[in-house]
BALUM-541897 format. One line per field, with one value per residue (C-alpha): residue number from 1; x, y, z. Coordinates in nm, 2 decimals. Each point is the difference from the previous one (the first is absolute). Layout:
N
resi [NUM,...]
x [X,...]
y [Y,...]
z [Z,...]
This chain:
336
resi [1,2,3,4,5,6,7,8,9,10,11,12,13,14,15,16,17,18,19,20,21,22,23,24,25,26,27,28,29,30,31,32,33,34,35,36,37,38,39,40,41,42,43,44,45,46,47,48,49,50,51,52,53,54,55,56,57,58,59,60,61,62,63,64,65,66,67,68,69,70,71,72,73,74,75,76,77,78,79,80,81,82,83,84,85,86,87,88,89,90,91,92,93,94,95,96,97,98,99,100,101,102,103,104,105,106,107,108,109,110,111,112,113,114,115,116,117,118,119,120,121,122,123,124,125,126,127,128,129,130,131,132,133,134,135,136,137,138,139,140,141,142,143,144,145,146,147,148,149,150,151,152,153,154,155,156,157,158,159,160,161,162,163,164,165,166,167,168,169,170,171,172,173,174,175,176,177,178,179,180,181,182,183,184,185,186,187,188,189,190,191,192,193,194,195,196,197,198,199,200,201,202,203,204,205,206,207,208,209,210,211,212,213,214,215,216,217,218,219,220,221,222,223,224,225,226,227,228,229,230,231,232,233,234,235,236,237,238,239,240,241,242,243,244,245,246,247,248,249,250,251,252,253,254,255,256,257,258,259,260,261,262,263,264,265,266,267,268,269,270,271,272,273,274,275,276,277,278,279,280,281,282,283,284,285,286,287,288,289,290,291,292,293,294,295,296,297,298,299,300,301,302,303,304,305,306,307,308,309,310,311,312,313,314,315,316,317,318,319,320,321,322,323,324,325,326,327,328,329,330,331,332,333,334,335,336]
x [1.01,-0.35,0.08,0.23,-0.38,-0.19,0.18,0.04,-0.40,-0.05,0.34,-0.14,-0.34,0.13,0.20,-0.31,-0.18,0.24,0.05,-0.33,-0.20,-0.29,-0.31,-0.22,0.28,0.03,0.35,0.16,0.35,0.26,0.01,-0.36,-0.13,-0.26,-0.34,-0.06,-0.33,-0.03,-0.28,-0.08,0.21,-0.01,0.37,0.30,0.11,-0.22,0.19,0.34,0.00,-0.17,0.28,0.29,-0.24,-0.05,0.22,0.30,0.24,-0.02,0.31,-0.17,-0.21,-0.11,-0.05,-0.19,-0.38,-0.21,-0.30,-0.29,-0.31,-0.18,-0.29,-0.03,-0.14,0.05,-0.12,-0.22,0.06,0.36,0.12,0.34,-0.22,-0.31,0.30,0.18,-0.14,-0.13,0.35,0.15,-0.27,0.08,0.36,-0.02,-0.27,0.15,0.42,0.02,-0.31,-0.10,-0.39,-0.20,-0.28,-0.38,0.09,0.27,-0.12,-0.01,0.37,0.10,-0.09,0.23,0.32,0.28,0.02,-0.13,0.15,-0.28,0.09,-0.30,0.13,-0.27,0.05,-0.34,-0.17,0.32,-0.14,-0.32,0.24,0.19,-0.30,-0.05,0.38,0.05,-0.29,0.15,0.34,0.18,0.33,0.00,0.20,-0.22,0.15,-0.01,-0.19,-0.04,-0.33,-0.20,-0.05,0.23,-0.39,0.05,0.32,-0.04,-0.28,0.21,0.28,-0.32,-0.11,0.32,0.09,-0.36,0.03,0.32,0.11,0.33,0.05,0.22,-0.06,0.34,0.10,0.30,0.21,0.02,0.25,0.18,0.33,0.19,-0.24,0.07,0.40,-0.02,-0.20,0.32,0.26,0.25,0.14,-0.36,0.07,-0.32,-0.31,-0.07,-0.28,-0.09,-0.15,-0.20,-0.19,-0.22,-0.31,-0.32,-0.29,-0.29,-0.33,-0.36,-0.08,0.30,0.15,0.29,0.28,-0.17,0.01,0.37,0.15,0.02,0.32,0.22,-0.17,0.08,0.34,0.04,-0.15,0.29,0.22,-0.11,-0.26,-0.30,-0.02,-0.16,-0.19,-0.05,-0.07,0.04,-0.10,0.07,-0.21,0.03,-0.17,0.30,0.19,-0.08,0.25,-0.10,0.26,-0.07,0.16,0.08,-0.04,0.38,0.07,0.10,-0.21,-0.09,-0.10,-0.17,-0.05,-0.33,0.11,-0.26,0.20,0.36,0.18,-0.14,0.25,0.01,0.29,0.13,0.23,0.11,0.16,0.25,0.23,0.30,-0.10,-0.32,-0.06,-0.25,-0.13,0.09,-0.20,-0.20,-0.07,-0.07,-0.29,-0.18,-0.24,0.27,0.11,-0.34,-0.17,0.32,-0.13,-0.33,0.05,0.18,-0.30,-0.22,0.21,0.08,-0.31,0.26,-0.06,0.30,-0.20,-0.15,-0.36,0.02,0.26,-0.23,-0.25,0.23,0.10,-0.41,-0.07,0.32,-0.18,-0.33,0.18,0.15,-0.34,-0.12,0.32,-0.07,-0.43,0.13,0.23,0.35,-0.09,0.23,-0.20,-0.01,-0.03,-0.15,-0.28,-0.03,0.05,-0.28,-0.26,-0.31]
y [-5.94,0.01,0.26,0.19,0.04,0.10,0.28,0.07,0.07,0.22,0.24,-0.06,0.08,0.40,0.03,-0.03,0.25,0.23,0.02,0.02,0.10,-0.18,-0.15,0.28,0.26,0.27,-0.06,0.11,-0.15,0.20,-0.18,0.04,0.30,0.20,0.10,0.35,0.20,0.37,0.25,0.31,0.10,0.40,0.05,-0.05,-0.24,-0.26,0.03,0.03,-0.29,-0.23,0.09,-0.07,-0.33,-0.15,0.10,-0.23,0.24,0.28,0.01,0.13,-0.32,-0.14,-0.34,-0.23,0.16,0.06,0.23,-0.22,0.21,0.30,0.20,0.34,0.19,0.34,0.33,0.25,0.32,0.02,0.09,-0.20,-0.28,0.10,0.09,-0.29,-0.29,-0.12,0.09,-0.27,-0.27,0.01,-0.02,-0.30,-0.19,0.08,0.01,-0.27,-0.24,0.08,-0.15,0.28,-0.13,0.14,-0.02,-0.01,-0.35,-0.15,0.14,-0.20,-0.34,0.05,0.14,-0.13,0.39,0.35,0.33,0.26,0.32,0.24,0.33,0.14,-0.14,0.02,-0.33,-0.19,-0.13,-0.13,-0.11,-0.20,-0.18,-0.28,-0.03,-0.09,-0.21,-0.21,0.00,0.15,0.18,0.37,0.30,0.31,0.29,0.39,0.12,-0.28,0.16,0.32,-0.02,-0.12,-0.20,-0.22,-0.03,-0.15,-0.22,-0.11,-0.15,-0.16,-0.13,-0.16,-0.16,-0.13,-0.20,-0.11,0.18,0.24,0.29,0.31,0.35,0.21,0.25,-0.09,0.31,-0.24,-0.26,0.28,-0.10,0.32,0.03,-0.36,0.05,0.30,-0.16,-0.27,0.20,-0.05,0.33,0.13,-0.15,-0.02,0.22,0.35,0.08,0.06,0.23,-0.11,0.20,-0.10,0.10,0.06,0.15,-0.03,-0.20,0.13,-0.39,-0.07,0.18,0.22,-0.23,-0.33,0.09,0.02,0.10,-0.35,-0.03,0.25,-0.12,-0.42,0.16,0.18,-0.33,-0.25,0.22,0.10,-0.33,-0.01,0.16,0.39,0.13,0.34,0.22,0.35,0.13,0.34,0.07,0.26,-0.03,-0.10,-0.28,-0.11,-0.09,-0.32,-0.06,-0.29,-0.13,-0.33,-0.11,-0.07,0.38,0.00,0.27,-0.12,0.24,-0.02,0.27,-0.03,0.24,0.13,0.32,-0.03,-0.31,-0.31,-0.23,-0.28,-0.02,-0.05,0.11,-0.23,0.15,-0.28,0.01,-0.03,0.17,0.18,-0.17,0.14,-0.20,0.09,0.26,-0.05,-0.36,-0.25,-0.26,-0.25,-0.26,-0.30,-0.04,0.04,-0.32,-0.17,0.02,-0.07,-0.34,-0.08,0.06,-0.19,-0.30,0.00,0.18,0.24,0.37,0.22,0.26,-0.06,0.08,0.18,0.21,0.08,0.09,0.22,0.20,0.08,0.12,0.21,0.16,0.03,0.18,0.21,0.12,0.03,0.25,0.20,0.02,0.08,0.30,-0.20,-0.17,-0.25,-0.33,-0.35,-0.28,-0.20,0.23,-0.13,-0.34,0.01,0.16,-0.26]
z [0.60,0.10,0.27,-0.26,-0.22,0.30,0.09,-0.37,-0.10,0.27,-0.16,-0.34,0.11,0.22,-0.35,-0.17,0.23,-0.03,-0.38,-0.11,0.37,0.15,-0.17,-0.10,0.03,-0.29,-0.12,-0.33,-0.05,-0.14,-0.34,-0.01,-0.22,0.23,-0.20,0.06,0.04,-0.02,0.11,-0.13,-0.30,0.01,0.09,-0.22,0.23,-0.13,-0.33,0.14,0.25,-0.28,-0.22,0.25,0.12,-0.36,-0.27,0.08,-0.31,0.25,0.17,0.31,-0.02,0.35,0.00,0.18,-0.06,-0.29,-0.05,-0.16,0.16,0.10,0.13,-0.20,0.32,-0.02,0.15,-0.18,0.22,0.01,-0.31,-0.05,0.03,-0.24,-0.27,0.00,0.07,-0.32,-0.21,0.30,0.00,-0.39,0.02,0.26,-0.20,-0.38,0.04,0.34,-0.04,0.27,0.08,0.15,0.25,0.12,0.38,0.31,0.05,-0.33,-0.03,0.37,-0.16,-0.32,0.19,0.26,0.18,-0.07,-0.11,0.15,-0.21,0.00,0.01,0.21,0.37,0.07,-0.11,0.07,0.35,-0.17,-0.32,0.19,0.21,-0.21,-0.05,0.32,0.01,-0.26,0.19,-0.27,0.06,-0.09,-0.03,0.05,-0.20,0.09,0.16,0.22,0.10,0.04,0.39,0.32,0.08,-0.36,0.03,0.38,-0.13,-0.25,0.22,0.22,-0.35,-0.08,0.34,0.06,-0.33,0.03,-0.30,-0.02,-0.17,-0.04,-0.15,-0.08,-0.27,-0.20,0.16,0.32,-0.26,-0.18,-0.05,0.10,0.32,0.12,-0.09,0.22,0.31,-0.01,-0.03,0.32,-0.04,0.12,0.36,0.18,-0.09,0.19,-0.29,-0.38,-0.23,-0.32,-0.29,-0.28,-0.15,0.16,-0.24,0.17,-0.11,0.12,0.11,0.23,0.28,-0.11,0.01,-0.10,-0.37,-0.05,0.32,0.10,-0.21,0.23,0.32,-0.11,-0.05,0.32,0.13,-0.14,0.19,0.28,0.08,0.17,0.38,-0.10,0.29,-0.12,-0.30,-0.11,-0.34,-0.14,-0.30,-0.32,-0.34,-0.16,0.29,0.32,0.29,0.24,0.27,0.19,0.35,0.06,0.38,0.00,-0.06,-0.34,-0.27,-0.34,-0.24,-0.32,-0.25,-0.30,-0.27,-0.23,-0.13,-0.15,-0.11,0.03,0.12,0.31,0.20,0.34,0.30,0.26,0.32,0.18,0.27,-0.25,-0.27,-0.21,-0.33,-0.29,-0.28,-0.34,-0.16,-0.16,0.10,-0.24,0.08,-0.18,0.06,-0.04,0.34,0.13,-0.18,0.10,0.35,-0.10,-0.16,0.28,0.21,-0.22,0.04,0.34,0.21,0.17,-0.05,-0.05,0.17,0.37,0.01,0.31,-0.19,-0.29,0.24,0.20,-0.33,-0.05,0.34,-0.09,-0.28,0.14,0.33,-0.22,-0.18,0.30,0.11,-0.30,0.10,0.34,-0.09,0.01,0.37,0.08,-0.08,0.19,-0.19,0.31,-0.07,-0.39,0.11,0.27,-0.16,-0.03]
């Protein structure tokens, strides 16, 4: 019996350890209702994701996390932020209770994880300082930054602390984009083609803005390996073809004239597949991933894979600068 109790405790004890993680760990149990920080409400999807995060009637509810704070932030120069902002800290503070703090750190001690939503990409790098400080969990919205450099610190930020996050936009879950990427009849993948968006902003390199959306999706298809980038530019689209160093081509087209629709091609060995047009997103399936991350510390989305996507778009810009030359990203990624 004695020997039966011995080898018991040390069971009971690696049980332990793996249910709720070592002493000092940051854990969050899956029963356990995550408090949620945000930063920087001057985009819409401060409102939406509080909505889909709080108000339990919705039938898009997302359980598991709960919006209780936030940081106004906000960015005087660019206009969608200057216009907005105040209508959205109201709405967050008056319909969801929501307390609304003086600073990034006072908003750390108050919440489990952090949604970083600043609509401007610039001050995200400094935003997100203290967050990492604090070892909070965060989801940095787009634009993940305004610069391949911040974006870089940023991932030296977050493994030098010890603190994971992951940066994505909500294309990357859409539910006819990831039905599409399974689909057996598609046979292995030769290459895609992907569309969306892309008005430009005079603080962020062309494609930051809203390009990121059609690049993340050519991105979930193709995944990460681009060594090369072209970009055709005209006022009204631009064309970036990328090669991957296994030989397939991934193109990406920003539209600024004409319909404004995202959508996707994949080319497969069996067959070529298109989404629906138009495709529908929405910001469910996203926070799904997100509160998953927030209990468990794994990002959906590889840093290295993030950063691949930004040296994408800055080799791109720099294609456009440089007449349509074909780009290296080696030569984003190295840059000092």
């Amino acid at each position: 019996m004695k020997a039966f109790v011995r080898a018991t405790i040390p069971l009971i004890s690696l049980i332990a350890l793996v249910r709720f993680g070592a002493p000092g760990a940051q854990t969050t149990t899956q029963t356990q209702e995550i408090k949620v920080g945000m930063i920087g409400l001057d985009t819409s999807h401060v409102t939406a994701f509080t909505k889909l995060l709080n108000d339990k009637s919705d039938p898009n509810h997302v359980p598991g996390a709960r919006v209780v704070a936030a940081f106004k932030g906000g960015s005087p120069d660019v206009e969608s932020s200057r216009t907005r902002i105040d209508r959205f800290t109201a709405e967050l503070k008056d319909k969801w209770g929501v307390e609304i703090v003086d600073s990034i750190e006072e908003l750390c001690k108050k919440v489990d994880a952090v949604l970083l939503e600043s609509v401007d990409g610039r001050p995200h790098l400094n935003q997100v300082r203290p967050v990492f400080a604090a070892k909070k969990r965060v989801f940095i919205d787009k634009p993940f930054t305004a610069s391949y450099a911040d974006a870089r610190e940023i991932v030296r930020l977050s493994r030098e602390s010890g603190t994971s996050f992951f940066s994505s936009s909500s294309l990357r879950f859409a539910s006819e984009l990831q039905a599409m990427k399974r689909d057996e009849k598609l046979g292995a993948l030769l290459g895609a083609f992907t569309y969306g968006p892309a008005p430009p902003e005079p603080h962020h390199p062309d494609l930051f803005w809203y390009g990121i959306h059609a690049v993340e999706m050519l991105y979930t298809l193709m995944g990460p390996g681009c060594e090369s980038v072209t970009r055709v530019h005209a006022d009204g689209a631009d064309v970036v073809v990328g090669k991957w160093k296994d030989g397939r081509v991934g193109t990406m087209r920003g539209i600024r004239d004409g319909k404004q629709d995202y959508g996707a091609v994949a080319f497969g060995a069996k067959a070529n597949l298109a989404t629906p047009t138009p495709m529908k997103s929405d910001y469910r399936n996203l926070l799904v991933e997100v509160v998953k991350f927030f209990q468990t510390g794994a990002p959906p989305v590889p840093p290295e894979e993030t950063l691949e996507m930004m040296a994408f778009m800055e080799a791109a810009d720099l294609s456009k600068a440089r007449g349509g030359a074909s780009m290296m990203l080696k030569e984003v990624m190295e840059r000092k």
